[in-house]
NUTOR-557958 format. One record per residue: residue number from 1; residue in one letter; chain; x, y, z of N, C-alpha, C in turn. Coordinates in pm, 1 decimal. Atoms other than C-alpha are relative to their C-alpha. Layout:
N
[NUM a A [X Y Z] [X Y Z] [X Y Z]] ...
This chain:
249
[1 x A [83.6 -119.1 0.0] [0.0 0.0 0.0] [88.1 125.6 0.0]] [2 x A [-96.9 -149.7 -6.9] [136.1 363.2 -88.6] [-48.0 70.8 113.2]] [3 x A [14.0 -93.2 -83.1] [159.8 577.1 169.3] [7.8 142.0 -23.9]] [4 x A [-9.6 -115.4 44.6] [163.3 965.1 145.1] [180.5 18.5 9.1]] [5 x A [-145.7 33.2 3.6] [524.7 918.6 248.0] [78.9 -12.0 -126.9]] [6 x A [-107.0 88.4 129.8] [623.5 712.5 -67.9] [-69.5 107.1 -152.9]] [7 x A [46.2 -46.4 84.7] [435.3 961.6 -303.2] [94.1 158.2 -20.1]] [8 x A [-70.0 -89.6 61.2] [609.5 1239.9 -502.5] [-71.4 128.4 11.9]] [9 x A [56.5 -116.5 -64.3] [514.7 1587.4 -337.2] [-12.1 125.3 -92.8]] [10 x A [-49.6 -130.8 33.8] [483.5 1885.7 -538.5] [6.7 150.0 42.1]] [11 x A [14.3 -82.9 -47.8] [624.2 2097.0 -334.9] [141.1 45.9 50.2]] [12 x A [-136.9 -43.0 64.2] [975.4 2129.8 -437.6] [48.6 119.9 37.6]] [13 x A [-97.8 -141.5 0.4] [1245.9 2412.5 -392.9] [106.9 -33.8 -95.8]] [14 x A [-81.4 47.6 96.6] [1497.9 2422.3 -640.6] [116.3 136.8 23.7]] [15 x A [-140.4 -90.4 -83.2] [1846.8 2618.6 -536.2] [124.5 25.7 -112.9]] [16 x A [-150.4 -0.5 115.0] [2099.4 2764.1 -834.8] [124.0 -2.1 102.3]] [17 x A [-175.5 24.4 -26.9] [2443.8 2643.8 -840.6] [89.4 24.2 -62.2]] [18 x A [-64.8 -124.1 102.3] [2612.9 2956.2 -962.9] [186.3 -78.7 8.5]] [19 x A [-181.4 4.6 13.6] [3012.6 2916.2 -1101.3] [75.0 116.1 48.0]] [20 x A [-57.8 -100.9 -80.9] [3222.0 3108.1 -856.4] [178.1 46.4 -26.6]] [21 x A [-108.9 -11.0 -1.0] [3555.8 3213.3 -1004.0] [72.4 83.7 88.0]] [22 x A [-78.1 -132.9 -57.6] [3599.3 3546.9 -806.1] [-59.4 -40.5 157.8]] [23 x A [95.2 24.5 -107.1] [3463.2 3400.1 -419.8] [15.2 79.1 141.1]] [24 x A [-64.8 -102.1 -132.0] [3656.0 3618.3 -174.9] [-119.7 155.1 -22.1]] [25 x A [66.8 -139.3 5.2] [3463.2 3951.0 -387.1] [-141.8 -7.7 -34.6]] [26 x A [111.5 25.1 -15.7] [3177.1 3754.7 -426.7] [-61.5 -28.8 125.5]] [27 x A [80.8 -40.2 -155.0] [3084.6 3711.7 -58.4] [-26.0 137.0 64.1]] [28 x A [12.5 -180.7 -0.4] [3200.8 4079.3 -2.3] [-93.9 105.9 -80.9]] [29 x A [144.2 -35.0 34.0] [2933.5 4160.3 -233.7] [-93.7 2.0 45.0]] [30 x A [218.8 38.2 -25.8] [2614.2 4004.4 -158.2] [13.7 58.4 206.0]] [31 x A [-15.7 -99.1 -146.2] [2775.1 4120.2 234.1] [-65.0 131.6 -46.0]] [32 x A [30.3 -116.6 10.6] [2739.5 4468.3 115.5] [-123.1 23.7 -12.2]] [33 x A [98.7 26.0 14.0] [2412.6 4390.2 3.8] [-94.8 -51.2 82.5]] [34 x A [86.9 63.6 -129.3] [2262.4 4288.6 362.0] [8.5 -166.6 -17.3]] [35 x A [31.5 149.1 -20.1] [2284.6 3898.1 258.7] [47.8 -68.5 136.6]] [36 x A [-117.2 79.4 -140.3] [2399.3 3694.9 508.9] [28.8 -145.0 -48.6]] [37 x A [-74.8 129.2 54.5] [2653.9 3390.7 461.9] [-64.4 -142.2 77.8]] [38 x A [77.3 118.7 -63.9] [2472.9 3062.3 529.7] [150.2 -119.8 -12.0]] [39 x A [-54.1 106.4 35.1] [2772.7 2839.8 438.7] [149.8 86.5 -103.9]] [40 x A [-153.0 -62.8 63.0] [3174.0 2955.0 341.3] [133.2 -110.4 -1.9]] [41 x A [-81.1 127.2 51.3] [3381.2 2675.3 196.2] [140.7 47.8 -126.3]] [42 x A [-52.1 -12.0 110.8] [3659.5 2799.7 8.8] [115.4 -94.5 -73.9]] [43 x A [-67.8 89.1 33.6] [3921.9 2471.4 22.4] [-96.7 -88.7 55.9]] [44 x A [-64.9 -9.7 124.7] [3922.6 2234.7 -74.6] [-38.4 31.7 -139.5]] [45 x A [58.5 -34.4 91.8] [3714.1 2319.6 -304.4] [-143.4 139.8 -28.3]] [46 x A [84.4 -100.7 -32.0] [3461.5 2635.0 -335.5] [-121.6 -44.4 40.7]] [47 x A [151.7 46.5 6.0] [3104.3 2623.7 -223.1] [-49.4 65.7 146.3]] [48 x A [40.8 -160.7 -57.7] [2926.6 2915.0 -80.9] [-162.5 41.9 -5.2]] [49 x A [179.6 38.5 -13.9] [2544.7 2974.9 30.2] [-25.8 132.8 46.0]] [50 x A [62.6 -150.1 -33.3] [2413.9 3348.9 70.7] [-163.7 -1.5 -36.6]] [51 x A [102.5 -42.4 -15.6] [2071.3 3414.8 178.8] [-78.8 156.2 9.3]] [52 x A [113.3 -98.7 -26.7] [1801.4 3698.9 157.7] [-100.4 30.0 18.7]] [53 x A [169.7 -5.9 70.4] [1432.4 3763.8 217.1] [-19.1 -177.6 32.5]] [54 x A [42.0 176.1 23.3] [1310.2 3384.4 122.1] [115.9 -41.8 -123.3]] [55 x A [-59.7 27.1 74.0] [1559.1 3337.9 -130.5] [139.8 -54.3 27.6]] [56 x A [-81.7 13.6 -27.2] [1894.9 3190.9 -170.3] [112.3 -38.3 -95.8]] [57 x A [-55.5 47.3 102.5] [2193.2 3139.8 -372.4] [134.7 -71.4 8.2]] [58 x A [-110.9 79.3 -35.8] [2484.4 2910.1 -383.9] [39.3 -6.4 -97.2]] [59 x A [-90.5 -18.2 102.5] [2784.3 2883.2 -556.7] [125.2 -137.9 36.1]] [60 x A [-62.8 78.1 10.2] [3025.5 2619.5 -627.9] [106.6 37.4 -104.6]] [61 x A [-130.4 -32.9 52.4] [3369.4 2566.4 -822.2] [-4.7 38.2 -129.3]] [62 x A [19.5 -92.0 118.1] [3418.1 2745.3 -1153.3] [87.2 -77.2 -69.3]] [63 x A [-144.5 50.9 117.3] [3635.0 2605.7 -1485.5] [124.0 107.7 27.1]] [64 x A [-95.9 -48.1 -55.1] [3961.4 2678.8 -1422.6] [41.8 143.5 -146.2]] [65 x A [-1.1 -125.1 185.9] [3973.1 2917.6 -1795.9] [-125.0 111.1 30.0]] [66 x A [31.8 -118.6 9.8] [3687.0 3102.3 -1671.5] [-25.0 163.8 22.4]] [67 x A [-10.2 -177.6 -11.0] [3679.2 3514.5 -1689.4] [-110.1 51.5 38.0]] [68 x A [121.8 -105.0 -74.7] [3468.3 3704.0 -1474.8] [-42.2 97.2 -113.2]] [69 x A [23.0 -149.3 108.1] [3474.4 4007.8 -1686.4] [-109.5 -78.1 -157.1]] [70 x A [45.5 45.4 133.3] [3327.1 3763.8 -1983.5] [-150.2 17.1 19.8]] [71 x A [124.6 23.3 -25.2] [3008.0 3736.5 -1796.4] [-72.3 -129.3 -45.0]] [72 x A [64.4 134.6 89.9] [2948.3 3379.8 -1923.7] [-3.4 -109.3 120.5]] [73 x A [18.5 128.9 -78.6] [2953.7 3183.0 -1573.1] [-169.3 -43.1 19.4]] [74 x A [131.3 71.5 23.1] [2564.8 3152.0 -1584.2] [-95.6 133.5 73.4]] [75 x A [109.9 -128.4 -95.6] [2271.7 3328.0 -1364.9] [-88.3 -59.0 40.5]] [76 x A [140.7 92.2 -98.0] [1925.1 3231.4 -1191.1] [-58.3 117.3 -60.0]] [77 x A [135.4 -93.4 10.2] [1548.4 3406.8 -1227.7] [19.0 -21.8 161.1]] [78 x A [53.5 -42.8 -155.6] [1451.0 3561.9 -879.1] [-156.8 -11.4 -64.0]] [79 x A [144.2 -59.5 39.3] [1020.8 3570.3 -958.6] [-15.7 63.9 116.9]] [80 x A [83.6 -107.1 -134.6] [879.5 3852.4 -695.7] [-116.2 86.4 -52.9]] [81 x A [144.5 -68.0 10.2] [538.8 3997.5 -681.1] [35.9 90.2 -70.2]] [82 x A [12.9 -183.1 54.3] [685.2 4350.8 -751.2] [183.8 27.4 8.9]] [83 x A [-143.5 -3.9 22.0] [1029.1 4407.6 -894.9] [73.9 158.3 89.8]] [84 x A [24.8 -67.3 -0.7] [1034.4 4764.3 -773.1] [59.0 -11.2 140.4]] [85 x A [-21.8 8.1 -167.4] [1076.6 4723.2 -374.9] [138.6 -52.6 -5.7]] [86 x A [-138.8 51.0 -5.4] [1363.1 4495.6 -464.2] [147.1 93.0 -84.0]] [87 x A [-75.8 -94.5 67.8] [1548.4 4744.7 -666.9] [5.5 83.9 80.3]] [88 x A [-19.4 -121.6 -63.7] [1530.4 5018.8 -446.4] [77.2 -48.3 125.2]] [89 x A [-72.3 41.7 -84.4] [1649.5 4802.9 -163.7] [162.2 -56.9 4.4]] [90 x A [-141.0 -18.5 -31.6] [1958.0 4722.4 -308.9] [31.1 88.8 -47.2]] [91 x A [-55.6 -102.8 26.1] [2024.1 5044.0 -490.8] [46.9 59.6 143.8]] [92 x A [-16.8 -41.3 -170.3] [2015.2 5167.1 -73.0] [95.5 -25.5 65.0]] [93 x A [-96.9 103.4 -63.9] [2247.7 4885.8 55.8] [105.6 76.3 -105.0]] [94 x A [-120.8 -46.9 75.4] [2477.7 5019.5 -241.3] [100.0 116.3 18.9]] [95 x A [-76.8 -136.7 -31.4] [2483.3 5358.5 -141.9] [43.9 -4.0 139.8]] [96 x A [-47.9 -39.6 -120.2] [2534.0 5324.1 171.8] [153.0 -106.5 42.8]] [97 x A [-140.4 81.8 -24.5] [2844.3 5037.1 116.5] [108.0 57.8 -78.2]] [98 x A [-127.1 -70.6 109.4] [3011.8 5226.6 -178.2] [-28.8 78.5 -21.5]] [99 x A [20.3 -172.0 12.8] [2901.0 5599.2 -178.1] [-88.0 -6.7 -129.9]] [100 x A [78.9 -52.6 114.3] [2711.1 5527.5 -504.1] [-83.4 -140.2 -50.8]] [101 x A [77.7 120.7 56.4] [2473.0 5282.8 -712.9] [94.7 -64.0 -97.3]] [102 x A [-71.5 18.7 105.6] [2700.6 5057.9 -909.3] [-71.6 -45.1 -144.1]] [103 x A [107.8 18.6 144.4] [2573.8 5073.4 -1263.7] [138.5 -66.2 -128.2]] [104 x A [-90.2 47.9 82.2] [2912.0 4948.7 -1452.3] [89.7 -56.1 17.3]] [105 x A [-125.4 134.2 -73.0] [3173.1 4673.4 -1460.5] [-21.0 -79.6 71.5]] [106 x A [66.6 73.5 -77.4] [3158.0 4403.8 -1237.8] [28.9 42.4 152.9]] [107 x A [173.8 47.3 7.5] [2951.7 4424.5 -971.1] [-42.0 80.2 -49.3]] [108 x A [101.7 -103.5 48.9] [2657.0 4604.3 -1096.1] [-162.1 -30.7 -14.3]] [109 x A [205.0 27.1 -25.2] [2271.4 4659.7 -1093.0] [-55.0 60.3 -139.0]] [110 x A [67.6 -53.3 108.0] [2078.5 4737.1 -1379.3] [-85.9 131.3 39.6]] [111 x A [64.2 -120.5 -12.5] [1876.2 5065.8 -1413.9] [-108.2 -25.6 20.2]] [112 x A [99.7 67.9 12.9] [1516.6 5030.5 -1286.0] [-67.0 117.8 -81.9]] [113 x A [125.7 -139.6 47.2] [1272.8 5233.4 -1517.8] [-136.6 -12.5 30.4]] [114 x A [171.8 -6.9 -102.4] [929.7 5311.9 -1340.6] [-101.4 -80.2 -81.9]] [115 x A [47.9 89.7 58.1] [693.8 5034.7 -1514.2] [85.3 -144.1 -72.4]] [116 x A [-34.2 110.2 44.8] [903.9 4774.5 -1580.7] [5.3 -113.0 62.4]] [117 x A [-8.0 145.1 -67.2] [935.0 4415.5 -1494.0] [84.6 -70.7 32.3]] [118 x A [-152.6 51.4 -18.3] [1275.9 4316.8 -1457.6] [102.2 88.7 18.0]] [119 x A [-128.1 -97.1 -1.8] [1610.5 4432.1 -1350.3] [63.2 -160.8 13.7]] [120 x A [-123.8 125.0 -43.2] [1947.4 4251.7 -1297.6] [75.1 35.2 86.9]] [121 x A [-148.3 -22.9 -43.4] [2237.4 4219.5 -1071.0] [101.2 -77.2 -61.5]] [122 x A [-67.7 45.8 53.0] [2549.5 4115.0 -1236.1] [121.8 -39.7 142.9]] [123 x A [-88.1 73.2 -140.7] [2832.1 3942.6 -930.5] [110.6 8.1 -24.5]] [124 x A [-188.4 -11.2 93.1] [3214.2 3976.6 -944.6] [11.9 -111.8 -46.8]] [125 x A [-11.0 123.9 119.0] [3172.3 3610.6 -1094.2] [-48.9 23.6 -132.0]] [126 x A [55.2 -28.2 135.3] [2996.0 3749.1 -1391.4] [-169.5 -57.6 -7.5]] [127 x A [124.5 84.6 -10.6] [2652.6 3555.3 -1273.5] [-75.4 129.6 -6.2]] [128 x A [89.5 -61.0 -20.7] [2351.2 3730.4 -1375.4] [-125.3 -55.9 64.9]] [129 x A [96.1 1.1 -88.1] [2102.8 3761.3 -1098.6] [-159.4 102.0 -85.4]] [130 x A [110.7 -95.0 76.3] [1758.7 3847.0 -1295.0] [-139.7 -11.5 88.8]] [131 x A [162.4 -2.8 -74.3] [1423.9 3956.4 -1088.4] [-79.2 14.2 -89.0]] [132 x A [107.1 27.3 99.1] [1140.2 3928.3 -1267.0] [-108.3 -22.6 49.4]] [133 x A [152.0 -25.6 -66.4] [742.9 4062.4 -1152.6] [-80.8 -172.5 -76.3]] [134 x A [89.8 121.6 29.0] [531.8 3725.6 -1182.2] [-99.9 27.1 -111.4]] [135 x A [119.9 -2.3 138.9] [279.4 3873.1 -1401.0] [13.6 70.1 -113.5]] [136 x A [-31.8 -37.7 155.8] [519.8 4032.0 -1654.1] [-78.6 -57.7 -78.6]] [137 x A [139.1 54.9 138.6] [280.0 4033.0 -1957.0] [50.8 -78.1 -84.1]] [138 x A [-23.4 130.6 47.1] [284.1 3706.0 -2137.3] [46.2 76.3 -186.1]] [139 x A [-25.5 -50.1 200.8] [296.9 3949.9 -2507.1] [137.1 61.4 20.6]] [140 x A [-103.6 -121.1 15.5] [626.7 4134.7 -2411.7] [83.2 2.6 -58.5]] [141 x A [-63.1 67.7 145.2] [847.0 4162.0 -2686.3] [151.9 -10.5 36.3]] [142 x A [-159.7 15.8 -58.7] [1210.2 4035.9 -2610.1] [98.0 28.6 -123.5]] [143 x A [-102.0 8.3 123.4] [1336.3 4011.7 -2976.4] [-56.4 164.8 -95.9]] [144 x A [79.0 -40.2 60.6] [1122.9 4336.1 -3116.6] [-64.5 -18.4 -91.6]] [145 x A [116.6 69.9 61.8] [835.5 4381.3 -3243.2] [14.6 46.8 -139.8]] [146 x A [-60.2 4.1 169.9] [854.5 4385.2 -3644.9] [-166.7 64.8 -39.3]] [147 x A [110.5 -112.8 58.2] [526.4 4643.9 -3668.4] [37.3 133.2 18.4]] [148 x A [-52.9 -83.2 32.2] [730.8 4909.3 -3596.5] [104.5 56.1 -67.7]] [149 x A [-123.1 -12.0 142.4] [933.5 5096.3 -3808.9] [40.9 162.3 14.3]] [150 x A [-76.8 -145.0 18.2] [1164.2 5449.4 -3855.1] [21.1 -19.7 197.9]] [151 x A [-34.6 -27.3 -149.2] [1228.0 5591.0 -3471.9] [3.7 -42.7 90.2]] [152 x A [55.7 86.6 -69.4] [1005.4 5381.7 -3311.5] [50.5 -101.5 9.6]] [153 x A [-3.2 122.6 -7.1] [1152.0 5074.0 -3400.8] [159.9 -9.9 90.1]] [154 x A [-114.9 65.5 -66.1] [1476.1 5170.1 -3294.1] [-2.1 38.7 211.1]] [155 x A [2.9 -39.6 -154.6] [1353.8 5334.7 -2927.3] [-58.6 -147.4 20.7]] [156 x A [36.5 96.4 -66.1] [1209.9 4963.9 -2887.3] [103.4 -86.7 -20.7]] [157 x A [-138.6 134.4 -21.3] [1559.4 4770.2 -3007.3] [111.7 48.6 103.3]] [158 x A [-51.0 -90.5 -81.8] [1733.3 5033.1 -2756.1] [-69.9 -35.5 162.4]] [159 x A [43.7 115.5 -98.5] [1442.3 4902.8 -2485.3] [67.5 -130.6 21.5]] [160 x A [-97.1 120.0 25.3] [1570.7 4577.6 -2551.4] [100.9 -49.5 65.2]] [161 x A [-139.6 28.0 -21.6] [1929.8 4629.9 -2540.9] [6.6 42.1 136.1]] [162 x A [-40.1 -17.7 -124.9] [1912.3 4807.0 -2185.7] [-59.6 -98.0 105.9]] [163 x A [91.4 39.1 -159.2] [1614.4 4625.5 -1988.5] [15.6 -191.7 -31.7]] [164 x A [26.3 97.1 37.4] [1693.8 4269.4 -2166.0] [131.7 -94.4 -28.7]] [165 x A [-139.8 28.2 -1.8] [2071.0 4208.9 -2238.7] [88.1 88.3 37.9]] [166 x A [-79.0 -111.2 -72.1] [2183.3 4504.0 -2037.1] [132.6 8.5 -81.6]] [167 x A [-98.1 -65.0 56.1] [2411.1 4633.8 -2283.6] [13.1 128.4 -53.0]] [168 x A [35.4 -132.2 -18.3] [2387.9 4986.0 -2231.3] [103.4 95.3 -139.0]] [169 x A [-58.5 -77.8 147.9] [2682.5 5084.0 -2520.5] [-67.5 -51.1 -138.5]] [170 x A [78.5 -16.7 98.0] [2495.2 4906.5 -2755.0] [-121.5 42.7 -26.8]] [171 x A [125.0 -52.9 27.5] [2161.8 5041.7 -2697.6] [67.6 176.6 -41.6]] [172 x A [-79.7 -124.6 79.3] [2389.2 5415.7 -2706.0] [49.0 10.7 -141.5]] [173 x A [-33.3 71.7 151.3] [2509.8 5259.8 -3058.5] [-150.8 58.0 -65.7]] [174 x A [130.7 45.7 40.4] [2139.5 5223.9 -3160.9] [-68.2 174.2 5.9]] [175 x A [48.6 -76.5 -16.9] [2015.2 5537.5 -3048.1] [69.6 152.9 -82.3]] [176 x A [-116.2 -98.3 84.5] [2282.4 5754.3 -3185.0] [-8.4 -3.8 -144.1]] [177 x A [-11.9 39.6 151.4] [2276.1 5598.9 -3544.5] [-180.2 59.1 -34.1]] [178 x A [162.9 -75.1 40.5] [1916.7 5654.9 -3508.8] [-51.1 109.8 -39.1]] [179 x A [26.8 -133.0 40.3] [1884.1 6024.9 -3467.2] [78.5 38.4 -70.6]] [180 x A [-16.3 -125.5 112.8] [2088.4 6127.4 -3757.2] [-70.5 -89.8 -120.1]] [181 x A [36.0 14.9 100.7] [1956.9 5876.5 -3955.0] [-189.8 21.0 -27.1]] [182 x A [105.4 9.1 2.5] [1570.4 5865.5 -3877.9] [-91.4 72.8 84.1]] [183 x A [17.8 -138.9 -70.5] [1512.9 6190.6 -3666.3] [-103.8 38.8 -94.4]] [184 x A [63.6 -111.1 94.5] [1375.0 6380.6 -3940.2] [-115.4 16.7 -19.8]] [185 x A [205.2 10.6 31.8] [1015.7 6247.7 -4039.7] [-16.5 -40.4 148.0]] [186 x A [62.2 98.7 -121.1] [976.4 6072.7 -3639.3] [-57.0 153.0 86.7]] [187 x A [56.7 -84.0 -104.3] [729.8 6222.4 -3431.7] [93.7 102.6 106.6]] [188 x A [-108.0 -107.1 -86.1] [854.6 6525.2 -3173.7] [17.1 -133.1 132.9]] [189 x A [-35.1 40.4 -106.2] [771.4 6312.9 -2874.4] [113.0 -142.6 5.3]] [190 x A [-120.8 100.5 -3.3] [1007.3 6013.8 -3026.0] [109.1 50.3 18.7]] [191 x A [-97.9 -49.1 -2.0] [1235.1 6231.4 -3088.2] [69.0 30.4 144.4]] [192 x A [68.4 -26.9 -150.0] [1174.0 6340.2 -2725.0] [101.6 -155.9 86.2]] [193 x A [-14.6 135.7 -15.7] [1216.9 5996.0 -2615.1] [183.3 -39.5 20.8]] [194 x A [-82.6 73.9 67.1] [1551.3 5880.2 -2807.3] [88.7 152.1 105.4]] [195 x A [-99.0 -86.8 -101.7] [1741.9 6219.0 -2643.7] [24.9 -39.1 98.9]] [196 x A [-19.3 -18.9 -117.3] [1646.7 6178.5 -2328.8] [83.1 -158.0 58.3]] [197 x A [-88.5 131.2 -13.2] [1788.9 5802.3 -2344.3] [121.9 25.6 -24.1]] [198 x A [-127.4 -50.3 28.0] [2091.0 5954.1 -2500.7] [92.5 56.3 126.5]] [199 x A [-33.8 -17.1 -132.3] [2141.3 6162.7 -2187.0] [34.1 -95.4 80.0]] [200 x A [-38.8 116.0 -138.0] [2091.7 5871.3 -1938.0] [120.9 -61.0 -69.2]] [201 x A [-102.5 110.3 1.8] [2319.3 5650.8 -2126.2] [153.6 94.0 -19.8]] [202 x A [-125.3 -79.7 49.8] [2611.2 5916.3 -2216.6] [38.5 24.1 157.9]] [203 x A [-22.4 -17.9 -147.6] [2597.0 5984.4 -1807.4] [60.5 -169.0 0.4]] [204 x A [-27.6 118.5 -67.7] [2605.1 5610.4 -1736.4] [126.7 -72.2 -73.9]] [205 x A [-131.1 60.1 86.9] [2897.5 5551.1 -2032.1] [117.0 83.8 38.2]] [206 x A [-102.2 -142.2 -26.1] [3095.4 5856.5 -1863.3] [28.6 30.9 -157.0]] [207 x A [12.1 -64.3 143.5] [3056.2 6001.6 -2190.0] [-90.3 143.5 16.1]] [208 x A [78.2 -74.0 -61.2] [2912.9 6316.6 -2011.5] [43.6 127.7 -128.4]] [209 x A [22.8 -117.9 79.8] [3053.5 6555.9 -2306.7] [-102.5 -2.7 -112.8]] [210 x A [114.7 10.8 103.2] [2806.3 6437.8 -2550.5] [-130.6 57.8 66.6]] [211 x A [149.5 -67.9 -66.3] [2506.7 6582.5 -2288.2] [-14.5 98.7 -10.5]] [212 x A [26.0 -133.2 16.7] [2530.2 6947.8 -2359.6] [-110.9 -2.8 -116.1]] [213 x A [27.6 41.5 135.4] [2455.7 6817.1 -2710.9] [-114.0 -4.2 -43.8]] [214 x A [142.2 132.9 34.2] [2153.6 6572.8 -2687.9] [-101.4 98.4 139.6]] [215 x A [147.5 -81.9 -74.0] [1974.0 6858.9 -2407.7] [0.1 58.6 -56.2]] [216 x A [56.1 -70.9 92.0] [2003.5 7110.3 -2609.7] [-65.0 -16.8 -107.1]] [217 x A [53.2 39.7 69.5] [1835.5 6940.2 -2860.2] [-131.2 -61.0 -0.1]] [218 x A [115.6 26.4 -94.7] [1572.6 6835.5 -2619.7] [-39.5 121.6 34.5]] [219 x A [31.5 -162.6 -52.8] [1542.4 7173.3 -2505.2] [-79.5 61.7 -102.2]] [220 x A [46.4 -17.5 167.3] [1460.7 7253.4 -2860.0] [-145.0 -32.2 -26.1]] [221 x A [108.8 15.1 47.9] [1166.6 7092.2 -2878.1] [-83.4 21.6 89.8]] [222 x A [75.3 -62.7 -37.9] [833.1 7176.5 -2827.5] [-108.5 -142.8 101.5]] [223 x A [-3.2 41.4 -60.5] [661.9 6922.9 -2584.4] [-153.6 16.8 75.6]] [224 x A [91.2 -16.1 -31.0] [313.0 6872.8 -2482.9] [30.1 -77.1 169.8]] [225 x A [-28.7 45.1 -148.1] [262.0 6768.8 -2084.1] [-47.0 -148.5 -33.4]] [226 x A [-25.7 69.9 -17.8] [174.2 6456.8 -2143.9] [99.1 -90.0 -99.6]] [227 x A [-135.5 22.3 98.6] [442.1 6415.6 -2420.2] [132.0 13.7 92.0]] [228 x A [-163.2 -13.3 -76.6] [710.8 6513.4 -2131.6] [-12.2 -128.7 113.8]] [229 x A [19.7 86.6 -66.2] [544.5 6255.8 -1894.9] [26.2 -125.2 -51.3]] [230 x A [-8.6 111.6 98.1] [601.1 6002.2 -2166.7] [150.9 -8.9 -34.2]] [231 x A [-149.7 -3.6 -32.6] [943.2 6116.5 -2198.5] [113.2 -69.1 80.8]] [232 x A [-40.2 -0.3 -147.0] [1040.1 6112.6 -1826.5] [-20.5 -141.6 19.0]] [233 x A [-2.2 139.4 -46.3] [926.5 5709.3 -1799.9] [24.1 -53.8 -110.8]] [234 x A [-65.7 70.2 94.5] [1149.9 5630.7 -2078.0] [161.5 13.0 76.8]] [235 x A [-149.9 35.7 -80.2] [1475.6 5658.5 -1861.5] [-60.2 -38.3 134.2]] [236 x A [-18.2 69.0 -111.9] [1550.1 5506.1 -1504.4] [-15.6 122.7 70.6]] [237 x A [-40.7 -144.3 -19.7] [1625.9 5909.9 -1403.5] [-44.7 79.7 -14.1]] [238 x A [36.7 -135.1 40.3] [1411.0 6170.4 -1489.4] [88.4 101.1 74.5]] [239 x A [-80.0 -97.3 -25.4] [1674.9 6344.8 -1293.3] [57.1 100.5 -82.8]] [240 x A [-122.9 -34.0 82.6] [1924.3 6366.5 -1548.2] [-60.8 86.8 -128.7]] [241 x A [17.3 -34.7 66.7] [1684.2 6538.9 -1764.4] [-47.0 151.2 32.9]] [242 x A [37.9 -116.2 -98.0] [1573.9 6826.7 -1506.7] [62.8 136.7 -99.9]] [243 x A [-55.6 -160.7 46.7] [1825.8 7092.3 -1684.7] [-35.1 30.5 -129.0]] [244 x A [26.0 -47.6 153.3] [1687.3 7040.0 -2039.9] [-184.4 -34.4 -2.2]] [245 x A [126.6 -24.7 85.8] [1311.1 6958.8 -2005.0] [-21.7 31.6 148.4]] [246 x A [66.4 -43.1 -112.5] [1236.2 7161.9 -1733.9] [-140.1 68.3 24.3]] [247 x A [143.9 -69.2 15.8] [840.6 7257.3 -1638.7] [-24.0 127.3 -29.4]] [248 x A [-5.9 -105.8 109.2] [723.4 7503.0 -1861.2] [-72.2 109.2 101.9]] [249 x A [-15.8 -108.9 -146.4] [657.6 7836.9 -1620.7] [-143.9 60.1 -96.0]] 
């Protein structure tokens, strides 16, 4: 006779077992980050257990060839109700362990922009840590969507490149090629749009002389209120846009 015992439960946990090449600046991380060390093994062989919240992540030994900087040791999904709380909590922990939010090189956090569904942390192993809201919408386009076209198409392969393969010089690539080539006929508020991304990313590439450039050119245009509101939740920052689309008096 089966018992409930001998029957297969579904009610599982399942625990990534990240590749740890860098493990000394990977504990000193997720430290900085409030985690706390459940388990610190570094001979004879690595194997390393940091907790947060309900979550948890562990790490074990790495190929002896691989490069942090490559970003190719692997990553996990976090799912959480609301991506949003968790972003702000470690942007917090950041500032208050290293005077600033790290947004480049390894470690680093992705940018959160106000409606979105995902961010990342990247680890001095190169592991990307991806959160991700449970009820991200089942249509959302990861590869873009092929109904848009001129400005539009490239402010959504520029989406993409920042909130999806966090590669913030190539979405700057994208955006740049864009406005000289497809500026001309695109709506004001794309236009609108594609600047004010220019800004954030020329700040976040320390490429800060190109911003005189791309506000004044924002400045330039003419800008209905909810055309600037549409603007403003196209970067992570509406800060950074304060000196060129400032409320009209």
């Amino acid at each position: 006779m089966t018992t409930e015992e001998d029957r297969v439960q579904p009610n599982e946990t399942t625990v990534p077992l990240l590749h740890c090449p860098a493990p000394e600046e990977t504990l000193a991380f997720w430290r900085a980050l409030g985690f706390q060390v459940a388990y610190e093994q570094l001979k004879p062989y690595v194997y390393l257990a940091v907790t947060w919240s309900g979550f948890q992540l562990h790490y074990g030994p790495a190929p002896r060839d691989l490069d942090p900087a490559k970003e190719t040791s692997g990553g996990c999904l976090v799912m959480v109700d609301a991506v949003a709380p968790y972003h702000a909590a470690f942007t917090e922990a950041m500032r208050r362990s290293y005077g600033k939010v790290l947004t480049n090189g390894l470690p680093r956090i992705t940018r959160y922009r106000a409606g979105a569904s995902r961010f990342s942390i990247v680890d001095p192993s190169g592991n990307s840590i991806v959160f991700i809201q449970r009820d991200e919408p089942k249509d959302l386009e990861y590869g873009g969507s092929t109904e848009l076209q001129g400005l539009a198409r490239v402010l959504d392969n520029a989406r993409i490149l920042r909130e999806f393969k966090m590669d913030d010089r190539a979405a700057y690539r994208a955006l740049d090629s864009g406005m000289r080539r497809r500026a001309e006929d695109a709506p004001v508020v794309e236009q609108a749009m594609a600047l004010a991304a220019l800004i954030e990313l020329s700040v976040a590439l320390e490429k800060a002389e190109r911003v005189p450039e791309w506000g004044a050119r924002l400045q330039a245009l003419t800008l209905t209120e909810p055309e600037r509101t549409q603007v403003k939740s196209f970067v992570a920052d509406p800060a950074v846009l304060t000196p060129w689309l400032a409320d009209p008096t």
